[in-house]
C-alpha positions, 0 to 999 in steps of 0.5 A: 500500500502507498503512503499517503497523505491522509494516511499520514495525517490519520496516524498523527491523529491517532497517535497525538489527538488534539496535539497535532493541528493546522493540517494543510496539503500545500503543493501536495506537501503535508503541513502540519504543527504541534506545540514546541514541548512535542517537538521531539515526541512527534520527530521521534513519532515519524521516524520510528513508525515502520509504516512512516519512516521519516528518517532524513531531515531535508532541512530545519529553519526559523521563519519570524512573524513578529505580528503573532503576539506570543509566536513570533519565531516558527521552527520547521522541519522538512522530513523525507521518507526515502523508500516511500519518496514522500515529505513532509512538513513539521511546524512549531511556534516559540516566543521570541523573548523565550525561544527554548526549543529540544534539540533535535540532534539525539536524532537526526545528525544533520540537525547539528548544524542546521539547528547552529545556523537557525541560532545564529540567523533567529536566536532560536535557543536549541536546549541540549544542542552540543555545541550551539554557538554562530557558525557563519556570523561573528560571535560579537554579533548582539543581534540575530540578522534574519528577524524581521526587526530592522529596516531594510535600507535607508530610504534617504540614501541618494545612491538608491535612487531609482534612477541610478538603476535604470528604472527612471530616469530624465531625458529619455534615458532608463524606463519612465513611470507614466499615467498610462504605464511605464515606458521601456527605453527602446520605445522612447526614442531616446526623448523624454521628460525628467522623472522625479 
């Protein structure tokens, strides 16, 4: 019998109830979370299951959504079954002021280093990781780059302009914002007027 993704979803039912929730099928991909304390029940769940097999972890990642009061950063896991050749996607939320999440190391190797660079990109706390220092950005670093806490350039620099780009520009030269559209520059004739 082929695994499916309503097979899937029944076992997790079946296993956790209430626990496990949100269950989606984006691009055929099931998606699905837990709270952060089931983090590893559920890892260990997948893995250990002889129907489920989830024993490869594609990847691990954070996501910050500072407009979820209380569950601001997410923790994805991305788990294959190689004999099957199906995925799936594993969500849990932490508070970015308290972000303690179970390693996931004790299970899948490859956790060690992903769980380091979601550290040092979110500040994700990965409690009984081994050795959960920065692995790309200086140890100085007092921030965590990848939060959404920080604008992303300085509106008042000249040297963005719009027009240092080709994307407007005076005298017929770059592209040109108009009340009926944006004209190319090969459909100017090199005439225009100055866009400001």
């Amino acid at each position: 019998m082929a695994l499916t993704n309503e097979h899937i979803k029944q076992k997790l039912i079946e296993k956790f109830g209430d626990g496990v929730s949100n269950f989606a099928e984006p691009y055929g991909m099931l998606t699905f979370e837990a709270p952060k304390e089931m983090n590893l029940k559920v890892l260990n769940f997948l893995n250990d299951d002889p129907e489920l097999k989830f024993r490869f972890l594609t990847t691990l990642c954070a996501v910050h959504y500072p407009q979820q009061k209380g569950k601001e950063l997410a923790v994805v896991y991305h788990l294959h079954n190689l004999e099957d050749n199906i995925r799936v996607r594993f969500k849990i939320y932490t508070d970015i002021n308290k972000p303690d999440v179970y390693t996931a190391t004790g299970l899948f190797s490859a956790a060690n280093w992903l769980e380091r660079e979601t550290y040092d990109f979110y500040g994700v706390n990965f409690v009984g990781h081994p050795n959960l220092k920065r692995i790309l950005n200086v140890e100085e670093m007092d921030y965590f780059p990848m939060r959404k806490e920080y604008p992303l350039e300085d509106s008042t620099r000249i040297d963005k302009d719009d027009e240092m780009f080709g994307r407007g520009g005076t005298l017929g030269y770059g592209t040109e914002k108009t009340e009926h559209g944006t004209i190319a520059e090969e459909e100017k004739n090199n005439e225009g007027k100055p866009v400001l």
